[in-house]
C-alpha angles and dihedrals in degrees: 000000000000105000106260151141107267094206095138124087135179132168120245139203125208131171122239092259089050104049093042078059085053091044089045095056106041075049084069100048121094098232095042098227112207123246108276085044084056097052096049087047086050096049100043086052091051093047093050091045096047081052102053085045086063094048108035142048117243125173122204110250079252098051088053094046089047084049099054100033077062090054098052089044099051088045091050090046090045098238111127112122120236091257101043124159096200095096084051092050096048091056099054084050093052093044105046085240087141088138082061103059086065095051088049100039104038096150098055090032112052134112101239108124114177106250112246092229091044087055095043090049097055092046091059094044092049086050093054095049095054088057096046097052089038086056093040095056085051096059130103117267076245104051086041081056086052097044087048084047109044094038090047118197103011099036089083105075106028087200130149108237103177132223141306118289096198097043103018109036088134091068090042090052092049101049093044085053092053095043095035105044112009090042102232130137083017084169090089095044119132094023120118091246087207107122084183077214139083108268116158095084094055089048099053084051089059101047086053089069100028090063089068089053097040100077086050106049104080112137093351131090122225112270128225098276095043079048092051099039091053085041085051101053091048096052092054138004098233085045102101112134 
């Protein structure tokens, strides 16, 4: 136990399975802690495990068997390619070099995990802007005048532009995910996706409005003033009718 003043309480509840556990453990160490010692033991191990999983790479006694079972196999078939890592990997394993694996491998080893709101989020933006440049290629040559007019300057080109690649990378890595490899929204596939400006804000300004549209949008496109209210609220915050 790290040397501390143990100044904080607070009461606990186990169930009967759970503190014979605790009981059976303090049993096997040599000083025999009492419980409370045991839990405080218990609980510091688990936090600095749970700590060193976050940080390093560790791989199960079967997965580096399965690993290098791989290796000698590719090696016996002859199909290792010119510029192979497997020996590398081998190594690390033999070694005991694990930590080493991340720092080789950064881009397979790293602790970014898309953010569940974020994902959700794009989804619905992407989802908007189909709609809106769906809605916008159906239009008169003269509602397509008033919608150029009234949204000065942007109402010119209804064009999805994408997100911020310095502030907002996450939302550009998760769109181009869901065109690129999932194959949604494919209608924006092939563009940069860098808006090289802040957009979010002035998305989330237009699906507040656009959730009001969406339930009643099936088998219909947006019309022009649906199109100029939503073109409205991205080009400025108090702009809202």
């Amino acid at each position: 136990m790290s040397a501390q003043i143990l100044s904080e309480r607070f009461e606990m509840r186990l169930g009967t399975s759970v503190l014979q556990d605790v009981d059976e453990w303090r049993a096997r160490q040599t000083d025999l802690p009492s419980r409370a010692e045991a839990v405080r033991r218990l609980i510091e191990v688990g936090l600095r495990a749970t700590s060193r999983s976050e940080r390093e790479v560790r791989f199960t006694d079967g997965e580096k068997l399965i690993l290098l079972t791989l290796r000698d196999l590719f090696k016996q078939l002859d199909l290792e390619p010119e510029e192979s890592d497997l020996d590398f990997v081998a190594e690390a394993i033999f070694g005991g070099h694990s930590w080493g694996l991340k720092w080789h491998f950064s881009a397979v080893f790293h602790d970014h995990e898309d953010s569940k709101a974020v994902v959700s989020e794009v989804v619905n933006i992407l989802d908007m802007w189909n709609f809106l440049e769906s809605g916008f290629e159906t239009l008169s040559k003269d509602e397509k005048t008033r919608v150029a007019t009234e949204c000065a300057p942007i109402g010119k080109s209804v064009r999805f532009i994408g997100f911020d690649g310095n502030n907002e990378s996450e939302y550009i890595g998760v769109a181009r995910f869901l065109i690129e490899q999932l194959k949604r929204f494919t209608v924006f596939e092939g563009r940069e996706l860098n808006a090289h400006m802040p957009t979010i804000d002035a998305y989330r300004r237009m699906l507040s409005i656009f959730e009001g549209y969406r339930s009643t949008l099936a088998g219909r496109e947006l019309n022009v003033d649906e199109i100029i209210s939503l073109l409205r609220a991205k080009r400025h915050a108090s702009t809202h009718a």
